[in-house]
C-alpha positions in Angstrom: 49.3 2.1 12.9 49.7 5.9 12.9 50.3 8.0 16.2 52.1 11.5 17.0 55.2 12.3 15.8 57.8 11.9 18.6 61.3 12.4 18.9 62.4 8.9 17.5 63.5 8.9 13.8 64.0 6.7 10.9 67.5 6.2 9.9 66.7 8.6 7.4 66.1 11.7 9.5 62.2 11.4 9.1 60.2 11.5 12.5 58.3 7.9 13.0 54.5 8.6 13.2 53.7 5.1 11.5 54.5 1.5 11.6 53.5 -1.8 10.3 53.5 -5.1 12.6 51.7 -8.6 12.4 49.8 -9.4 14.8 47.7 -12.4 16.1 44.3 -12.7 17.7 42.4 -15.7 19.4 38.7 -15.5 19.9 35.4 -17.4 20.2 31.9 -16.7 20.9 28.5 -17.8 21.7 24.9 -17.1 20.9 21.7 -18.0 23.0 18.0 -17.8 21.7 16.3 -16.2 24.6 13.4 -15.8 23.0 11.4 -16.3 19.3 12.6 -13.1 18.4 15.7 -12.5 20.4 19.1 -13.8 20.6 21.7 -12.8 22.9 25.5 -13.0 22.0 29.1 -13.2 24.0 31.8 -12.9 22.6 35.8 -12.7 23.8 39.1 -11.9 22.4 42.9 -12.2 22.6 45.4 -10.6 20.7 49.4 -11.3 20.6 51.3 -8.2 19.6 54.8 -10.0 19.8 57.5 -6.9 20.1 55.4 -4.4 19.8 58.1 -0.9 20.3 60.3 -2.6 22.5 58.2 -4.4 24.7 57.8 -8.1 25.3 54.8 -8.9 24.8 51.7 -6.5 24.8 48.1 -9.2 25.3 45.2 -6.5 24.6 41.9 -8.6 25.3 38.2 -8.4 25.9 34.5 -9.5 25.7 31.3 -8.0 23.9 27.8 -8.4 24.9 25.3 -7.8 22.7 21.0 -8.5 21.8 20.3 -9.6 18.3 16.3 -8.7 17.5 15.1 -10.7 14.4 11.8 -8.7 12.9 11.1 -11.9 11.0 10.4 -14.4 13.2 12.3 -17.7 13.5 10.6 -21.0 13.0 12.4 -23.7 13.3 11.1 -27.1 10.5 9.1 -25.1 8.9 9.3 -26.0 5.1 7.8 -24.4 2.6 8.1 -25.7 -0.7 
């Protein structure tokens, strides 16, 4: 992660403008057929940043919506051999 330098330095006089943390994420999603050639998708996250510049806890989240359009349409048992 880079962001602006501040007033905070390394022990080394250097300004800190970058840092490197693990983090974790949860997430899960569905999909719907709406229609032969159109899906529809949800999706959600959650992320753990565990200590993230002195705070607790920082729990960034959200969902995504989206259409899916197939221009080759779906048929479903059809086997062609």
């Amino acid at each position: 992660m880079d962001f602006p330098a501040t007033a905070a330095h390394y022990p080394s006089g250097r300004l800190y403008t970058h840092d490197t943390r693990n983090f974790f994420a949860l997430g899960g999603g569905l999909e719907y057929r709406l229609k032969r050639m159109i899906d529809i998708r949800a999706e959600y996250e959650y992320q753990f940043w565990p200590n993230f510049l002195g705070y607790n806890y920082v729990n960034p989240n959200g969902v995504s919506v989206g259409v899916l359009y197939s221009f080759k349409p779906y048929y479903p048992h059809a086997h062609h051999y």
